[in-house]
Residue frames as qw, qx, qy, qz and C-alpha x, y, z in Angstrom:
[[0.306, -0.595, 0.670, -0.321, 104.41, 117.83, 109.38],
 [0.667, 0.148, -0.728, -0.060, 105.55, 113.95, 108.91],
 [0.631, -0.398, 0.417, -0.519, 104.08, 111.60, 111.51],
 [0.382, 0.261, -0.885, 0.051, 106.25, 108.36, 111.83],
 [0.843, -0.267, 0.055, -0.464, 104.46, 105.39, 113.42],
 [0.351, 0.416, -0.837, 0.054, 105.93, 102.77, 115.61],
 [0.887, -0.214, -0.093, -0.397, 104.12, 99.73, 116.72],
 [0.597, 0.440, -0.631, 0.228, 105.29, 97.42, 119.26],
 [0.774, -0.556, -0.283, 0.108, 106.67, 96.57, 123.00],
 [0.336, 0.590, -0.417, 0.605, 108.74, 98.41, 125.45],
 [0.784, -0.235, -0.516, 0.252, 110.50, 96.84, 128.34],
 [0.161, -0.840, 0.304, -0.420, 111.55, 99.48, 131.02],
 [0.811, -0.537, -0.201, -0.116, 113.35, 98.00, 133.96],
 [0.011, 0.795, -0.524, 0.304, 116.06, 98.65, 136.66],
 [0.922, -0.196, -0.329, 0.055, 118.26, 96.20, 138.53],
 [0.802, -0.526, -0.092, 0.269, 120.62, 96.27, 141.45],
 [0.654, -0.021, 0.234, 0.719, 123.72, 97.34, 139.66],
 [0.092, -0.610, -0.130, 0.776, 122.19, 100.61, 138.72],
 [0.098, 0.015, 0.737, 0.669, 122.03, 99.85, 135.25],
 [0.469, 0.534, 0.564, -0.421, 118.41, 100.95, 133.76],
 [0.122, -0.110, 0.775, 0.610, 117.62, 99.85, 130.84],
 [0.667, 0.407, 0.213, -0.587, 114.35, 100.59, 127.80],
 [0.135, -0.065, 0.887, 0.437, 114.33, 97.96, 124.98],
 [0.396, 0.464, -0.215, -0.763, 112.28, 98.82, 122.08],
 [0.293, -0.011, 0.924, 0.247, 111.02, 95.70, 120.34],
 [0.285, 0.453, -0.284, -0.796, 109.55, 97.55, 117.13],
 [0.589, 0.434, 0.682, 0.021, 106.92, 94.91, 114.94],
 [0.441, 0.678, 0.395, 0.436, 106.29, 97.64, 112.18],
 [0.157, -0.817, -0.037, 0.553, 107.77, 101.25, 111.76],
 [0.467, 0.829, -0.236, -0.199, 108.75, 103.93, 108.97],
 [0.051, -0.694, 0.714, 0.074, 112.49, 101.84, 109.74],
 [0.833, -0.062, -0.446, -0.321, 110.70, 98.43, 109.44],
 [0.871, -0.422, -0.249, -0.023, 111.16, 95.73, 111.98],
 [0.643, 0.340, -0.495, 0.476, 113.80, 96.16, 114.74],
 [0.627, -0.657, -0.316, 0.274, 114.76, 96.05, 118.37],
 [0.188, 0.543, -0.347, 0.741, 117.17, 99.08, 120.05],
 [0.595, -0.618, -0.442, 0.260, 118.14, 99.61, 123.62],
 [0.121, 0.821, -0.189, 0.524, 118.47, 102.78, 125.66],
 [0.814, -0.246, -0.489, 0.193, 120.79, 102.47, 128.61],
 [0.429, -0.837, 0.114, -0.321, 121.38, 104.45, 131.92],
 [0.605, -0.002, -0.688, 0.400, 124.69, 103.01, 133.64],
 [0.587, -0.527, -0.387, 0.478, 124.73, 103.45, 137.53],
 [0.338, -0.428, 0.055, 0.836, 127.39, 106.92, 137.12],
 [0.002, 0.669, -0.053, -0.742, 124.96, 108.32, 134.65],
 [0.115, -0.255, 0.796, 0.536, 126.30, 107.31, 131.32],
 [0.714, 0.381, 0.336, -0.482, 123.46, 107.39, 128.79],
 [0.103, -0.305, 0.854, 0.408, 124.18, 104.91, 126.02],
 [0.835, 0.356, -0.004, -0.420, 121.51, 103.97, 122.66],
 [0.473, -0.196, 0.845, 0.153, 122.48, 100.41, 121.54],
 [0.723, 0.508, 0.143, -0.447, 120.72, 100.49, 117.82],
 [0.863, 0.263, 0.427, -0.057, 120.89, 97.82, 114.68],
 [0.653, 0.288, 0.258, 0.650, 122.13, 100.07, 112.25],
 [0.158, -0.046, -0.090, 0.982, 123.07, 104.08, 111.53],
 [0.194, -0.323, -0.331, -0.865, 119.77, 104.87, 110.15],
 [0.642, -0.613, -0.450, -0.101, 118.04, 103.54, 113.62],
 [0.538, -0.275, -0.410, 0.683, 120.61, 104.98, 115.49],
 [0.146, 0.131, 0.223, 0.955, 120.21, 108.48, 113.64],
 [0.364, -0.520, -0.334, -0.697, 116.68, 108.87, 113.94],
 [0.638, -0.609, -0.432, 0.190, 116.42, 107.30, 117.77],
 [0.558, -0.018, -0.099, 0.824, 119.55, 109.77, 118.52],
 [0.014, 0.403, 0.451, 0.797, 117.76, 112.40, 116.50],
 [0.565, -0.481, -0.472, -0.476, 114.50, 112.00, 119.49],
 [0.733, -0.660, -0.165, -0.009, 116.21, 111.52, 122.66],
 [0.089, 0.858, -0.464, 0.200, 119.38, 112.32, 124.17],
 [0.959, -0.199, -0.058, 0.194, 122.24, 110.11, 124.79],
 [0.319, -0.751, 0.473, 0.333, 125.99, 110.74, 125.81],
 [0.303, -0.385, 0.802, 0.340, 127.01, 107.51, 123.66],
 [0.889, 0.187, 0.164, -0.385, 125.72, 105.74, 120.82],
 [0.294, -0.413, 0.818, 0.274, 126.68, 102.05, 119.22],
 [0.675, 0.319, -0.382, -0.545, 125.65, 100.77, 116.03],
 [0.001, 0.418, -0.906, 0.068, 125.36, 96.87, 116.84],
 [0.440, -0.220, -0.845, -0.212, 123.39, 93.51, 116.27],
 [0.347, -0.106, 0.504, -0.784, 120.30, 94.29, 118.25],
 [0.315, -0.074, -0.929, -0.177, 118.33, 90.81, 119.09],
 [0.491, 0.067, 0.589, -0.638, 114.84, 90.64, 121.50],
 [0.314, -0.235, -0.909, -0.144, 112.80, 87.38, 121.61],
 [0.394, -0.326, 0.201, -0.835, 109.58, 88.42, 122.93],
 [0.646, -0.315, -0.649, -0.249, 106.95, 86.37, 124.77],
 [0.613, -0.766, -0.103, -0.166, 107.05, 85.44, 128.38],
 [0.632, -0.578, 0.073, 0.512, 110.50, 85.91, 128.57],
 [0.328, 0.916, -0.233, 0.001, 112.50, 88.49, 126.75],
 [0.772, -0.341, 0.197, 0.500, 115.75, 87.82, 125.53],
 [0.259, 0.958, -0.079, -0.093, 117.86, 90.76, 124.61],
 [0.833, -0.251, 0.257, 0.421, 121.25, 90.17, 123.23],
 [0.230, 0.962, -0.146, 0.030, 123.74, 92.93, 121.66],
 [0.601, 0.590, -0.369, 0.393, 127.78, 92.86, 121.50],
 [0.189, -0.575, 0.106, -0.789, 127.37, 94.46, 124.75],
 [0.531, -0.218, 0.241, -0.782, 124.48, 93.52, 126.47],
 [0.362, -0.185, -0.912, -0.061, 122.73, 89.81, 127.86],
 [0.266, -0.046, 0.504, -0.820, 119.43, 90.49, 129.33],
 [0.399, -0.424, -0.762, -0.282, 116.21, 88.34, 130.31],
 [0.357, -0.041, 0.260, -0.896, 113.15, 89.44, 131.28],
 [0.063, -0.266, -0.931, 0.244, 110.61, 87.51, 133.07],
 [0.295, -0.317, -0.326, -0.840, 107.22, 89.05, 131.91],
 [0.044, 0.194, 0.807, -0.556, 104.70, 88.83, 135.38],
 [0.168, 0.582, 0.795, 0.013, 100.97, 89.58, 135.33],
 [0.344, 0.429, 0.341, 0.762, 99.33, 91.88, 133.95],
 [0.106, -0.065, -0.423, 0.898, 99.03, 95.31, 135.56],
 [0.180, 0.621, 0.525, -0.554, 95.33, 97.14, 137.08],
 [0.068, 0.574, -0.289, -0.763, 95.88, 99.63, 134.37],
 [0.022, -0.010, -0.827, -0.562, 95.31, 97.08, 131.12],
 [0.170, 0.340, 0.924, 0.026, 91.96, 96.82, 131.68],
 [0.061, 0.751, 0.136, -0.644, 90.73, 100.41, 131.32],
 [0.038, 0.418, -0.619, -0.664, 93.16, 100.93, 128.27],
 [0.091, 0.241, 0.857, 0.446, 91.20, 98.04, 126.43],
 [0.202, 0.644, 0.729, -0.113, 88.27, 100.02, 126.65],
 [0.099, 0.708, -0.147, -0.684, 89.12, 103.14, 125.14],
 [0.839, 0.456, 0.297, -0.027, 88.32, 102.66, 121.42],
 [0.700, -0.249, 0.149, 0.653, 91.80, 102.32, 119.47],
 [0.293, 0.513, 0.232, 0.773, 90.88, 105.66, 116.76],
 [0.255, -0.948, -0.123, -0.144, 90.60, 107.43, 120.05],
 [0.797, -0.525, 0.045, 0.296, 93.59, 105.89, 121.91],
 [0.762, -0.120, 0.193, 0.607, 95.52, 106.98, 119.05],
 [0.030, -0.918, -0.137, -0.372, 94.42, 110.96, 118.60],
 [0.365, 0.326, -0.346, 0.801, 97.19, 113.41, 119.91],
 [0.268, -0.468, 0.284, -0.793, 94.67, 115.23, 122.02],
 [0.836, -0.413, -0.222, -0.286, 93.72, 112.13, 123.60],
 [0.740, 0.032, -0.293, 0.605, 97.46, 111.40, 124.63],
 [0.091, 0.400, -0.217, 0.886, 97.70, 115.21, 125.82],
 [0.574, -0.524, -0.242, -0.581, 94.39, 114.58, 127.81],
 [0.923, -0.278, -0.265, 0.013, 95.56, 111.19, 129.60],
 [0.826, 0.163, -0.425, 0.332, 98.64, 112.51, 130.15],
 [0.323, -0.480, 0.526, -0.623, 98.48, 113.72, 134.40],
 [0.892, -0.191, -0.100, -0.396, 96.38, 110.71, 134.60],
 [0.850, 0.343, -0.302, 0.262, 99.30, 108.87, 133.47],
 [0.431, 0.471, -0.484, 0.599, 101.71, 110.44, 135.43],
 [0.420, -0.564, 0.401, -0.587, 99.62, 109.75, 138.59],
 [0.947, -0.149, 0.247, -0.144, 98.89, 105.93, 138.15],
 [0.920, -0.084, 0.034, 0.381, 101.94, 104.97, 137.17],
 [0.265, -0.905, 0.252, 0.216, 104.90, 107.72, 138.33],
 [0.511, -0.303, 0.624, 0.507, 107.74, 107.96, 135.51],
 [0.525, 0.324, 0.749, 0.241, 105.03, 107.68, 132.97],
 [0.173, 0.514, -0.048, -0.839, 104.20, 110.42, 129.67],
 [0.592, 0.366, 0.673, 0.250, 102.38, 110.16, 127.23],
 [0.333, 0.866, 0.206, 0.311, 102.47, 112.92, 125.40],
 [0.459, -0.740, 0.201, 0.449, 105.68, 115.41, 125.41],
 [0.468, 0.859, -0.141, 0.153, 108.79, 116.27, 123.95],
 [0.717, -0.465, -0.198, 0.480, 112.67, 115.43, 124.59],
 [0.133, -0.711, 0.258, 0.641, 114.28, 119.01, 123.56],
 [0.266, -0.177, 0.577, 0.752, 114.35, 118.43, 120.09],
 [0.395, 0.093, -0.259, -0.876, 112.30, 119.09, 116.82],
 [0.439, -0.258, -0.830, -0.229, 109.76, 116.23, 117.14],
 [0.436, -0.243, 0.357, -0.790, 106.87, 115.91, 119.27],
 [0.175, 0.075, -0.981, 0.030, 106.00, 112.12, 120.86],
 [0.674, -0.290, 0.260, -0.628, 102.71, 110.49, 121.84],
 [0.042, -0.197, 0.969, -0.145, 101.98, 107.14, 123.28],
 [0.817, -0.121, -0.306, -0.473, 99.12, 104.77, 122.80],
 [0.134, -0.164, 0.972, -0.101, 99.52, 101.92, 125.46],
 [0.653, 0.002, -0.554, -0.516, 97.39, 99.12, 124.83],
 [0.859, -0.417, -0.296, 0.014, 98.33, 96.60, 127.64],
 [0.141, -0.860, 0.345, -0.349, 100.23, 96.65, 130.63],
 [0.929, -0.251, -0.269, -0.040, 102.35, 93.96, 132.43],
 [0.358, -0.827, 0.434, 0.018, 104.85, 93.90, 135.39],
 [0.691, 0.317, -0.622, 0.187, 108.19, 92.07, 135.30],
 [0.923, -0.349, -0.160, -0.015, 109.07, 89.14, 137.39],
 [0.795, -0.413, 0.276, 0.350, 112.68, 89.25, 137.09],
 [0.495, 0.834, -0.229, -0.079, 115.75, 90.09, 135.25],
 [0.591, -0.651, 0.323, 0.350, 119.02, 88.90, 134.97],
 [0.699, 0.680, 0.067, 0.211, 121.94, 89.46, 132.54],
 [0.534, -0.468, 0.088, 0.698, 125.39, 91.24, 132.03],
 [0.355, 0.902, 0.207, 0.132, 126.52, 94.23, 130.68],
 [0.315, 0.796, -0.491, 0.161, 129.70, 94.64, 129.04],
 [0.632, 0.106, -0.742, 0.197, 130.60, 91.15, 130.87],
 [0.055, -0.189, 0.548, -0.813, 129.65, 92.80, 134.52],
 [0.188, -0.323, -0.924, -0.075, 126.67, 91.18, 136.04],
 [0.069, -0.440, -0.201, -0.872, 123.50, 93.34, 136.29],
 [0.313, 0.145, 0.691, -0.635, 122.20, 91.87, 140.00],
 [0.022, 0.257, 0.942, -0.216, 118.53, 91.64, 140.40],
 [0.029, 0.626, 0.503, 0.595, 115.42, 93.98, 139.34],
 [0.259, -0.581, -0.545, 0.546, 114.52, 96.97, 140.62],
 [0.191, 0.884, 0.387, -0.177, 112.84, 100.18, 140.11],
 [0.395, 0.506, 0.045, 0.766, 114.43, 103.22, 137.34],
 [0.395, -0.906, -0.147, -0.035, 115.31, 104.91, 140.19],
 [0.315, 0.606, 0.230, -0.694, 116.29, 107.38, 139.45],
 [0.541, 0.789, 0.118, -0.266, 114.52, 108.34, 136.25],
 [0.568, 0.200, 0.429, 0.673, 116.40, 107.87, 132.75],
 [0.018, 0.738, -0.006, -0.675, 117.20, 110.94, 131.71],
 [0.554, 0.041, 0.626, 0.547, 117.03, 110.30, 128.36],
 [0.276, -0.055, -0.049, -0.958, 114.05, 112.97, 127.59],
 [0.643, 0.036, 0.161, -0.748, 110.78, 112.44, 127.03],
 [0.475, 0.100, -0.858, -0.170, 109.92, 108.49, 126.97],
 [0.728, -0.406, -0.133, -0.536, 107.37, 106.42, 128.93],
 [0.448, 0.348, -0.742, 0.357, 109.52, 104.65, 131.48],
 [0.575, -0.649, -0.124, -0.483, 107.92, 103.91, 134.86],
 [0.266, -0.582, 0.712, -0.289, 109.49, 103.76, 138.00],
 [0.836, -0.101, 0.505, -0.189, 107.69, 100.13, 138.15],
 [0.321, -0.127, 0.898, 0.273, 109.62, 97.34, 136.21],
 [0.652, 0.306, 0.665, -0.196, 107.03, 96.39, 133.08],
 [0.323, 0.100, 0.842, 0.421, 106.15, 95.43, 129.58],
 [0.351, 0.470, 0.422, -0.692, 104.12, 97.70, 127.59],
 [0.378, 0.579, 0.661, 0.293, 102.13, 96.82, 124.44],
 [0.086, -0.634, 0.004, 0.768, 102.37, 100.54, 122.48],
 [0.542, 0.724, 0.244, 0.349, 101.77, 102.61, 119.48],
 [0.350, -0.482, -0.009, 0.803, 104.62, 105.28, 119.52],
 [0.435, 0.763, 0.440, 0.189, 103.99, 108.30, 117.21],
 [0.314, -0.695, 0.075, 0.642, 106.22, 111.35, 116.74],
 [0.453, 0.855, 0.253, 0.025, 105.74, 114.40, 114.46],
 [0.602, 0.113, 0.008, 0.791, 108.77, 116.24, 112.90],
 [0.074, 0.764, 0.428, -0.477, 107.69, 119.82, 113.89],
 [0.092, 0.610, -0.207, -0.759, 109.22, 121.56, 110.79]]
């Protein structure tokens, strides 16, 4: 059973307009470097925004989505995110860093990143920070875990999508339905190892 590794940051964060939105901002993986965005409109409408087919195919492949679009996917990390797509204009205003990061840095990292530690942590997870999994499945053949490493809230957002202005931050409420994916109701910025096994 092949076990792809992706190393990186993922932005979770709702805003006013209903839009919720995960951006993926990938440092190393089996696909090498690249950003992708999954998006929730307001009425539903799940929609992957990826670089090229073969990121679109395997993200597709791992989560569910009504739409997908093959298209220049850009994120500037740091304390501000800029995401920028055919599509899509979005900054993010990285804030401090959450209660949670300091635990995580003590866990040693060839533990953090053991499946049955991710299967252990993951009620913990889903009590301190509601939305969150580490360890799961969205309906298909793969099976996902999460390493976070740090945690950090966002200040702010603003942007447009499809030329419509996305308002002001606010909580993925409700839940992306995209399947299984670490998304927390709270707005933030997580430092991550993603991992996910083909099961056949």
């Amino acid at each position: 059973m092949a076990t792809s590794v992706f190393d990186g940051r993922i932005a979770g964060v709702g805003t006013s307009s209903g839009v919720r939105l995960v951006v993926g901002a990938w440092v190393t993986s089996p696909l090498g470097a690249f950003a992708d965005v999954m998006l929730e409109t307001a009425a539903g409408h799940r929609l992957l925004l990826a670089p090229t087919g073969e990121v679109a195919d395997f993200v597709a492949g791992t989560y569910a989505f009504d739409e997908v679009r093959v298209e220049a996917v850009s994120v500037t990390t740091g304390d501000t995110w800029a995401v920028r797509t055919d599509s899509l204009v979005l900054d993010i205003v990285v804030g401090r860093r959450h209660l949670v990061s300091a635990p995580l840095r003590l866990v040693p990292g060839a533990v953090r990143d053991r499946e049955p530690w991710a299967r252990l942590t993951d009620p913990v997870a889903r009590l301190l920070m509601p939305g969150v999994r580490t360890h799961g499945s969205a309906g298909s053949d793969r099976t996902q875990w999460y390493a976070a490493r740090a945690v950090h809230r966002v200040a702010s957002v603003s942007g447009t999508f499809e030329g419509r202005p996305l308002g002001g931050l606010a909580p993925l409420r409700p839940a992306v339905r995209f399947g299984f994916s670490s998304a927390p109701a709270a707005p933030s910025v997580t430092r991550v190892r993603s991992f996910v096994r083909d099961l056949d």
